[in-house]
C-alpha positions as CSV (number, residue, x, y, z in Angstrom):
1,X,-22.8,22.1,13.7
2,X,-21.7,22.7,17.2
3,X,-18.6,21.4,16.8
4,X,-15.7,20.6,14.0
5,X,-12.7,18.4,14.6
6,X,-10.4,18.4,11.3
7,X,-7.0,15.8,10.6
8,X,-4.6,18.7,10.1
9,X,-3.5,21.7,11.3
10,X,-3.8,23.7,8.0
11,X,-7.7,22.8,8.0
12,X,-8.0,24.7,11.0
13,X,-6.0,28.2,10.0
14,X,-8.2,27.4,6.5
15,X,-11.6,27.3,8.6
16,X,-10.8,30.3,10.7
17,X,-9.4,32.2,7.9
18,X,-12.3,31.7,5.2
19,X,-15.1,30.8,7.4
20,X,-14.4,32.5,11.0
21,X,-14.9,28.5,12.6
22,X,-12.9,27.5,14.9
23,X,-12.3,23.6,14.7
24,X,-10.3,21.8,17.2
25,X,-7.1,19.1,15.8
26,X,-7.9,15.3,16.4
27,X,-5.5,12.7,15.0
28,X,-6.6,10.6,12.0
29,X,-9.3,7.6,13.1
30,X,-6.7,5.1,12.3
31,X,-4.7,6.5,15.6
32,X,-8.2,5.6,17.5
33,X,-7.4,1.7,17.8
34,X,-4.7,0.2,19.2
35,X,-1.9,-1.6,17.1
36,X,-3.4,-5.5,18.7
37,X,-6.1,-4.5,16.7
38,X,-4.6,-4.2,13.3
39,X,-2.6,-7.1,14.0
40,X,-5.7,-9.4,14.6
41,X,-7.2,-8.3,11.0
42,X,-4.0,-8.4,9.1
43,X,-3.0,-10.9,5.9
44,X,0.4,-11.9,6.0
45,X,1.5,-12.5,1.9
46,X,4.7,-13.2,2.0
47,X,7.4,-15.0,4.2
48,X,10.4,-14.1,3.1
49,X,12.3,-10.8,4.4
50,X,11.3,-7.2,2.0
51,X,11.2,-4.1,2.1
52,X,8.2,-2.5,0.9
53,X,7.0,0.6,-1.7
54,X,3.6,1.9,-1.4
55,X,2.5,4.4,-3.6
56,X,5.5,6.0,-5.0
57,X,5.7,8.6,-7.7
58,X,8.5,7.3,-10.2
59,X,11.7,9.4,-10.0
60,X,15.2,9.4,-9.6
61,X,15.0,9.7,-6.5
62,X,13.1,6.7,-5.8
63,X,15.5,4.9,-8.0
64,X,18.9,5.8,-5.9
65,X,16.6,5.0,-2.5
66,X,16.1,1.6,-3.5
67,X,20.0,1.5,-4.5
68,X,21.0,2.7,-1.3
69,X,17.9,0.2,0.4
70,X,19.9,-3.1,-1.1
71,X,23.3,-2.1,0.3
72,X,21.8,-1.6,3.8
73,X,18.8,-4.8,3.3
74,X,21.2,-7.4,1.0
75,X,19.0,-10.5,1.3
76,X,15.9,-8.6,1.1
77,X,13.3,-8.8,-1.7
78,X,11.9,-5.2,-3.4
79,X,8.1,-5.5,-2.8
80,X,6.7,-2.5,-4.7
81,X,2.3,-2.2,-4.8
82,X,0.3,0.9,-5.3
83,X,-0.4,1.0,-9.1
84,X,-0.7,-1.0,-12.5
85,X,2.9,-0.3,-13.5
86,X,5.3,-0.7,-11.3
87,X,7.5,2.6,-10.8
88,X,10.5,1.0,-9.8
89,X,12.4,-2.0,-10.3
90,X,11.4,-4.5,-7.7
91,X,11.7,-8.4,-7.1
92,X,8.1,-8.8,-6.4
93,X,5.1,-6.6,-7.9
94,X,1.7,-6.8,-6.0
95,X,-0.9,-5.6,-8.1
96,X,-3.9,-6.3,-6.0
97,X,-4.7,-6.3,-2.3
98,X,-7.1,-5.6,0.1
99,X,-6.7,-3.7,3.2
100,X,-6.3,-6.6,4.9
101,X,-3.1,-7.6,3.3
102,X,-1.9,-3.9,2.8
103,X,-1.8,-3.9,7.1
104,X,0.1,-7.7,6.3
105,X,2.7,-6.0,3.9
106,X,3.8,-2.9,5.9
107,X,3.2,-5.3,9.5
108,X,5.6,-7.5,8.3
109,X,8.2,-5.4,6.2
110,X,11.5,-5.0,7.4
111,X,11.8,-1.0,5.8
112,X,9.1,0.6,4.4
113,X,9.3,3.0,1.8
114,X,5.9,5.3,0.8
115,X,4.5,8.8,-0.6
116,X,1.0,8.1,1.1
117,X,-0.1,9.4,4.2
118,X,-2.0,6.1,5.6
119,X,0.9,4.4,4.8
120,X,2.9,6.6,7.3
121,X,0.6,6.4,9.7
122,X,0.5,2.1,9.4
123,X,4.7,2.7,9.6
124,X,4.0,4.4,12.8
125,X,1.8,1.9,14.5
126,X,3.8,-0.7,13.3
127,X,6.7,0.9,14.3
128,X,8.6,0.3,11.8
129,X,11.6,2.4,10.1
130,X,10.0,4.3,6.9
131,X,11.0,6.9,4.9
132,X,8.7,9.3,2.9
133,X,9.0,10.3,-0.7
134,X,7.1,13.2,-2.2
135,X,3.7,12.9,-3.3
136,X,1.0,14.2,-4.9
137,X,-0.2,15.1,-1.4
138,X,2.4,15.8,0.6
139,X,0.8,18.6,3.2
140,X,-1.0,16.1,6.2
141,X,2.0,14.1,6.0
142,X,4.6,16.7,6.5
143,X,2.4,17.5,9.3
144,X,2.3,14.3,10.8
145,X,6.4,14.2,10.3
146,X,6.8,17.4,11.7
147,X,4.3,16.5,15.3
148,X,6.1,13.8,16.1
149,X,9.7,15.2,15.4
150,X,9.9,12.8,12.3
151,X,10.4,15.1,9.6
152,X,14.1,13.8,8.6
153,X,12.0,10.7,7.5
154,X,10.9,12.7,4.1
155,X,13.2,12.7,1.6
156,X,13.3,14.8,-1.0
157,X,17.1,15.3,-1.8
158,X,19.9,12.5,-2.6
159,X,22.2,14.0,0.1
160,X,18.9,13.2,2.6
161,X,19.3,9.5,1.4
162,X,22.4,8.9,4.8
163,X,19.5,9.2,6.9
164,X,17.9,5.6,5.6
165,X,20.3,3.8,8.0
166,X,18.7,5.4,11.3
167,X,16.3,3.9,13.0
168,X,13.5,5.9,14.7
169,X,13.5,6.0,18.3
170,X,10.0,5.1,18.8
171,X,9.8,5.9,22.5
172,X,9.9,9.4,22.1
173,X,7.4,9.1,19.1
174,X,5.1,7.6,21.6
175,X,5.7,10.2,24.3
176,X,4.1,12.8,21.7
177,X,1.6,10.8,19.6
178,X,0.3,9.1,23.2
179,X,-1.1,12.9,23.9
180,X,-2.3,13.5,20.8
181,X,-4.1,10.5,20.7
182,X,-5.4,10.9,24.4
183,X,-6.9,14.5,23.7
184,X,-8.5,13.2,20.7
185,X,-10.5,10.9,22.3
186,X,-11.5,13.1,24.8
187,X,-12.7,16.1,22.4
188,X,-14.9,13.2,20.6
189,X,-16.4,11.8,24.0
190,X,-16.9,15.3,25.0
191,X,-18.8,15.8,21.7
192,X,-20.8,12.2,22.2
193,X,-21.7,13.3,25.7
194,X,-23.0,16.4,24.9
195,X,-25.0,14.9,21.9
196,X,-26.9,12.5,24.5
């Protein structure tokens, strides 16, 4: 290959360390397209005013979130999809959807909720206010948090649980993700250029 773009940072140290190749950091493909985009393709299901769980792991923790969620969202339905069972109590259990209406739910969601890392990164073009529960796969998304000066958005303690009721300042997210996304694009036309 003459060249190797990787997602995360740790993919890089990983390549240099084991394999003595140096790869260059691009944000995830999903970063690529503008929001409009997403927006144009999207399924709305529901009409009525949610807050949304994606692809939780079921713990306590998850359980006093969604306590503290309904004190701050009161007339808010708890919309919960990622698996069979549901892994919470919730008002509304999706156990199907399509991409399409997974772009809908988190679009359209007044707090989102999630231990996925495409879920973030919907949150973020959305711009909506999200936290983060641990995962299974919890790495690329710390990552993410950590770029864009997000990281109090993963929980992982009760006493974290005051932050819920901040919302993100999505300005300065910009600033930093605008960059990263700009240099991304030109490291793969670079590599598109060179390939002609």
């Amino acid at each position: 290959y003459d060249k190797i773009t990787v997602r995360e940072l740790s993919s890089m140290e990983i390549l240099k360390i084991n394999n003595r190749i140096d790869a260059e950091h691009v944000c995830d493909p999903t970063l690529l397209l503008d929001r409009s985009v997403y927006e144009e393709i999207k399924i709305d299901l529901l009409k009525e005013p949610y807050v949304f769980i994606y692809l939780t792991l079921e713990s306590d923790l998850l359980d006093l979130t969604i306590l503290k969620i309904k004190k701050i969202y009161p007339n808010h339905k708890i919309v919960y999809y990622g698996s069979f069972k549901p892994h919470c109590h919730c008002d509304i259990h999706i156990r199907t959807a399509g991409p399409q209406e997974f772009l809908g739910l988190i679009c359209n969601a007044s707090y989102v909720i999630a231990g996925s890392f495409h879920a973030t990164i919907f949150s973020i073009i959305f711009r909506k206010n999200f936290i983060i529960l641990p995962s299974k796969n919890n790495e690329r998304m710390i990552q993410l948090l950590e770029m864009l000066d997000l990281e109090k958005n993963y929980i992982t303690y009760e006493t974290d649980l005051s932050f819920i009721s901040n919302n993100i300042d999505y300005n300065h997210i910009y600033e930093i993700l605008d960059k990263h996304v700009d240099s991304s694009k030109k490291v793969l036309m670079e590599m598109c250029n060179e390939n002609k």
